[in-house]
Structure formats: structure tokens, C-alpha cells
N, C-alpha and C positions, 0 to 999 in steps of 0.2 A: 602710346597710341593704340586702340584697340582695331584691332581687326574683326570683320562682320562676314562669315559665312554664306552663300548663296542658302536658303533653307532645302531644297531640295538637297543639297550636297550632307549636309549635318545628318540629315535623316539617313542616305546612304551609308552614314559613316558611321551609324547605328548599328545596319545591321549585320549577322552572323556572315563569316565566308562563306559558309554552305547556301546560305540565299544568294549570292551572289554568280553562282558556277551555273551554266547552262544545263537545261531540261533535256532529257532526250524520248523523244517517241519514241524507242526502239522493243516493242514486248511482240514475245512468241506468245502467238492463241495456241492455246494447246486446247483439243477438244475430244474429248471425254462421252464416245454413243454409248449407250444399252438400249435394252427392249423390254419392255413388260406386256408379253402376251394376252394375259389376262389382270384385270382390274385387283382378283388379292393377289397375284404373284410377286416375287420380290425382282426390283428390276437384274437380269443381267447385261452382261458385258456384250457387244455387238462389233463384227467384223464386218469388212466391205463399203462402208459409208462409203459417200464421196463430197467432200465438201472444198466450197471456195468462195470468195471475198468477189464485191462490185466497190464501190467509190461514189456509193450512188444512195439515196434515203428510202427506205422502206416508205413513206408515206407517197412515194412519185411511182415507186416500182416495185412489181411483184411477179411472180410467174403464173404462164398461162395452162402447163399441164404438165403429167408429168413427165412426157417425154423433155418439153424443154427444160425441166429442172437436171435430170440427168444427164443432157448436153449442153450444163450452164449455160440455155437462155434465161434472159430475163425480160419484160415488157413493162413499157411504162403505160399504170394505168389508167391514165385520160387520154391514152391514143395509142390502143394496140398496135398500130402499125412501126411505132417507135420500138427496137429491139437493139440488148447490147447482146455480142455472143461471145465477147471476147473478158475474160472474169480479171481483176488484178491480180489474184493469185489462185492458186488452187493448192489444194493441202495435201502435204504427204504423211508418209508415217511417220510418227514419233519415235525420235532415237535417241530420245534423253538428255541429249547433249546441247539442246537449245537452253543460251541464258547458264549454262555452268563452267566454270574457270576451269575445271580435266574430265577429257574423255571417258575416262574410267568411272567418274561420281556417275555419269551422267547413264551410262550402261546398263550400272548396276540401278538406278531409279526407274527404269524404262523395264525393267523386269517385270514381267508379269503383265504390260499396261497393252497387249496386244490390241489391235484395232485403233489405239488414239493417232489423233492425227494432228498436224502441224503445220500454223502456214504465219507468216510476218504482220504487225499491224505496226501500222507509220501513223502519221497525225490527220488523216484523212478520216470522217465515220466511214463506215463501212457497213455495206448488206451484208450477213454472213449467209451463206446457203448449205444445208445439208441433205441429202438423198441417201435413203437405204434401201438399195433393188430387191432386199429380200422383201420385205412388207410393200413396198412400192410405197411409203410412205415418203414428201420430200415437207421441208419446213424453213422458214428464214427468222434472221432477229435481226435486231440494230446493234452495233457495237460501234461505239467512242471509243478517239484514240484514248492512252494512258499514258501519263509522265511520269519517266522515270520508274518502270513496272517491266522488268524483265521475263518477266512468262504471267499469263492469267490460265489458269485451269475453268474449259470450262465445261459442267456434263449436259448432257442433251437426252431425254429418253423419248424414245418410239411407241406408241399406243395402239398397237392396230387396234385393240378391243374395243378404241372407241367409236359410238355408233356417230355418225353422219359424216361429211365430205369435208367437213374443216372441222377446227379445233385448238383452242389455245392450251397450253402447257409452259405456265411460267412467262418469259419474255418471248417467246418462240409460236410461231402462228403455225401450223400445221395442214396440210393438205392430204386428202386420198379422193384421187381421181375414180379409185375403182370400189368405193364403196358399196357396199349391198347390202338391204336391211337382214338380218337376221332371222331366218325359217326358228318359230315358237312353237312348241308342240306342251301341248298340255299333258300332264303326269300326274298319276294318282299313288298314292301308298295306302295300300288295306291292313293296318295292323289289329292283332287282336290278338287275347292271353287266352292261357286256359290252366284255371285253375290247380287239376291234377289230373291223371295219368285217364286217359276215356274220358275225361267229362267233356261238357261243350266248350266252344273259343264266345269267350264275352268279350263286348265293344268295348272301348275303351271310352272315356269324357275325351273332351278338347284340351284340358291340362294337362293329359298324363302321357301325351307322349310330343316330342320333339321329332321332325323328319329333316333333313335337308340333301343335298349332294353335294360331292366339288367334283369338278374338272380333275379327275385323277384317277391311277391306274391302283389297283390294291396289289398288284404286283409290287410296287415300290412303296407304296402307304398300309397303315392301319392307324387304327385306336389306342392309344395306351393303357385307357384305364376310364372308369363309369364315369368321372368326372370330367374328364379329356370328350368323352361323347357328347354329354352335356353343355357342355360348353364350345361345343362346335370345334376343338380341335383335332387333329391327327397330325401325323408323323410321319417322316421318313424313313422308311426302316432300319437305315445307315447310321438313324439318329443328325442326319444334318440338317435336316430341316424342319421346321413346323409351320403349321397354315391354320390361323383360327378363323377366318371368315369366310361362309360355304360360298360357292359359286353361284346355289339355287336353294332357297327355302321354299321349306313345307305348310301350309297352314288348310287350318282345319274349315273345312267347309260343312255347314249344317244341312244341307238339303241333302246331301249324298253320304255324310258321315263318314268320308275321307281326306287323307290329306291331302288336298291338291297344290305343285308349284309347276311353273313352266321353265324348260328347259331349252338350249339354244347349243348345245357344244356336248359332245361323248368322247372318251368316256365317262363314264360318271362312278364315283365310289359314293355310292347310294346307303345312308346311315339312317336307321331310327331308333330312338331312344322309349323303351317303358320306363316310363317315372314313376310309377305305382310301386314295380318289384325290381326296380334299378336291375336295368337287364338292357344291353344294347346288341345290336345286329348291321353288319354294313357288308356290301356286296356290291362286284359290281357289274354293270347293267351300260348295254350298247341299246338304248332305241333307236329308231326310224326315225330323226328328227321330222320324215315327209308323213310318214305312217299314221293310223289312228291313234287315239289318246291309249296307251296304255296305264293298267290296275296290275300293283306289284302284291303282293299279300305276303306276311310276316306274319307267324305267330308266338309269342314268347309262352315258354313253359316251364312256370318258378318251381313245379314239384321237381325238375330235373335238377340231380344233383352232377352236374358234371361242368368245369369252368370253363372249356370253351367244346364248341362240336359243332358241326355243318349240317343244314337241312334246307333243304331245295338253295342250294347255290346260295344261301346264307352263313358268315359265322356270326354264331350266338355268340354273345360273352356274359359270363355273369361273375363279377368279381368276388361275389361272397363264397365261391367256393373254389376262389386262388390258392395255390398253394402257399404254406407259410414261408418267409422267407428262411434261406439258411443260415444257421448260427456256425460260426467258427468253433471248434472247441479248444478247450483252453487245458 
């Protein structure tokens, strides 16, 4: 006599034990600030956030400013008067040991991770909120629970440098209440050669020379080398850093026969480049951002035979007459 299985039971008895064993909510958000001051900067690491979890969907609720983002309020937005003030959790520091079987693994992983922070996510979504009092910048995202995900790493970065009063960044909406449009002051560079030693300074074409600036101190930065100028990059003089895209270009203007760009932020490591007799020069320069349009003037002078030397608060370089390098002897 045969015997006939429910079909739902057969299917069950299909599959793997592991499908069979209960799901658990239980994942630490571990959350991960920096700050990128400026637009080429590389983000760093940021101390002081303060963040924490609602129970509640970003599309009902947002925050009204940024004091209440700091005193996790939040307001639902078809009816400011609807306010929660009380958050499901709020996030501490991270001490490594969320989600690891001994104390000790978890120590040693939390090394170095100063500022992250830590807070439980269950099977609720969740608003997530973060505020950093030094930029005053605050921002929220949506976050789904996770099954079976015992920690989600997750990083966040702060933009003051961006211009207007919101701003999105990946899943994360953005706010600065104290935004201000940026004071532009227009800047000129006068460069010009001079052949040889007393004769006149001749203009240069609009090819032959490159200008730019970055946001940087010449105390900590320079130039490496004619092609490093060129190519808009400089260095750390530590050697740990590099930056190849200026903060402010130069471009040449026919009516005035300089190079004008506009600037917004000092100091400034002020570079321009002769293409003609491959010859660079960078200095650096505090304007007025309030003040009249300032004319900076350079002269390059390829009869000089010497590889670097200062003139009017300029260093010239000229790699062709580097020193060779040193040989070992053998």
C-alpha cells in the first residue's frame, strides 16, 4: 500500500537544515565619519558626530534645523507640529567588540578606528541621523533591517565645501542651515620672460604658460619637478601626500593679456608654469578675498643659469640646471 505525502511536507523535506533554523535581526551599525574640507581633498577621519536611530521612514520624516537635529528632534513633514524627540537609540563609540566571539579580537580591530560609532539595528527600518558640531553640518539615510548580518560598516562623509543649504551624498541627504554663498574675488597673473640678462620682459601667447592655485600653505607643499608643475601636481614635503587638481585655474584672457581665475579660500600656493623655456615658479599669496582684484607679475629668465633662486617672494625652478644625480662608487 502506498503511502501519499502532503506536498507541502515533501518540499520541506527537501530542504537544507540551514534553511530551516531561525533568521536573526540582530546587526551592529557601526558608522564610519570623515570630512572633506575641500572638493580635491582626501576625505579624513572625524571626531565628535553624534548619531542615532527613529523607527520611523524618511519619506513621513525629516528634520526641521539644525538645532533639532542635534537634540535628536525630528518632525513629520506634512505636519510640523507632529514631533518625536525621544530617538530608539543613540550611538556610542565603538569598542570593537560588537558582533566578535573575545574581547581581545575586538580591541585590537577598534584600533586606530577613533571617532566610529555604534548603535543596534532590529528588524524595524530605521531613520538613521548624524550631526557634526564642528561643520554644523547634520544628514539622515534610510536603513533596512538585515538578516542574519552581525555588524554593517557603514562610512558617511561631511562636505562643508559644498555650495547651497542641502545636498545629497550617496544614500544620505544632507543639510547646512548656516550656509553663505562664497565672497569671489577675481585674480590676475602677469607673467612674462626675458630673454637675457638687461634685455626687455616679452608677453607670452596663451599656450605657453599654465597658471593655477591650490588651497595650501608652501610651508608644507612644493613642486617636485617641471612635469609635476605641469601637470598641476605638488607634494607634501613629508612626501605623504600628493594633490593633482588645483583648487583655482588660470586662463587666459585676450582683452587684458593676463591670466585671470577667481578665488574663494587663502591661502593659496600660487604656481605658474613657462612652457616655452620649461621654467616654473610658485609662491605663496594671502589676498583680500573683500579687497580689489589683485595683478601678481612673474618674470622667468632662461639666460639664468642657476636651478632654483627667489625673486620677489618667488621660487623659480628650472630643472635643466639640477644637479646630476649621485653615483655610488664602486
Amino acid at each position: 500500500m502506498k503511502r501519499f505525502f502532503p506536498y507541502g511536507l515533501a518540499l520541506l523535506a527537501l530542504l537544507p537544515v540551514s534553511c530551516l533554523k531561525e533568521g536573526k535581526f540582530e546587526t551592529t551599525y557601526i558608522l564610519k565619519p570623515s570630512v572633506q574640507y575641500q572638493s580635491v581633498d582626501a576625505d579624513e577621519p572625524l571626531e565628535g558626530v553624534v548619531a542615532y536611530a527613529y523607527e520611523v521612514d524618511t519619506l513621513d520624516w525629516g528634520i526641521a534645523s539644525y538645532d533639532d537635529a542635534a537634540a535628536g528632534i525630528i518632525t513629520r513633514k506634512n505636519d510640523p507640529s507632529q514631533r518625536l524627540t525621544e530617538p530608539a537609540d543613540i550611538a556610542v563609540p565603538y569598542d570593537g567588540t560588537a558582533g566578535t566571539e573575545g574581547v581581545e579580537e575586538g580591541v585590537e580591530e577598534a584600533a586606530g578606528m577613533s571617532g566610529w560609532l555604534q548603535m543596534p539595528l532590529g528588524r524595524v527600518p530605521r531613520m538613521i541621523v548624524a550631526v557634526d558640531p564642528a561643520t554644523r553640518l547634520y544628514g539622515y539615510t534610510m536603513q533596512q533591517p538585515l538578516l542574519n548580518l552581525p555588524k554593517l560598516y557603514v562610512s558617511v562623509a561631511f562636505l562643508p565645501w559644498k555650495e547651497g543649504h542641502a545636498y545629497k551624498n550617496g544614500a544620505w541627504s544632507f543639510y547646512n542651515d548656516f550656509y553663505t554663498p562664497p565672497t569671489v574675488l577675481k585674480a590676475y597673473y602677469e607673467p612674462a620672460w626675458q630673454a637675457e640678462a638687461e634685455g626687455e620682459a616679452s608677453a607670452f601667447t596663451s599656450s605657453q604658460v599654465k597658471a593655477y592655485a591650490y588651497v595650501a600653505d608652501t610651508t608644507d607643499w612644493y613642486i617636485a619637478s617641471y612635469d609635476d608643475a605641469v601637470a598641476g601636481r605638488i607634494t607634501r614635503k613629508d612626501a605623504s601626500e600628493e594633490r593633482t587638481t588645483p583648487n583655482f585655474q588660470a586662463y587666459y584672457e585676450s582683452d587684458s593679456g593676463l591670466w585671470g581665475m577667481e578665488v574663494t579660500a587663502t591661502p593659496l600656493m600660487a604656481v605658474v608654469v613657462d612652457r616655452l623655456n620649461r621654467i616654473y615658479a610658485y609662491t605663496k599669496l594671502a589676498p583680500d578675498l573683500q579687497g580689489p582684484s589683485p595683478t601678481w607679475p612673474v618674470v622667468f629668465r632662461p639666460w639664468r643659469t642657476e636651478w632654483k633662486y627667489e625673486e620677489n617672494d618667488w621660487c623659480m625652478v628650472d630643472d635643466r640646471h639640477a644637479p646630476e644625480p649621485k653615483t655610488e662608487n664602486r
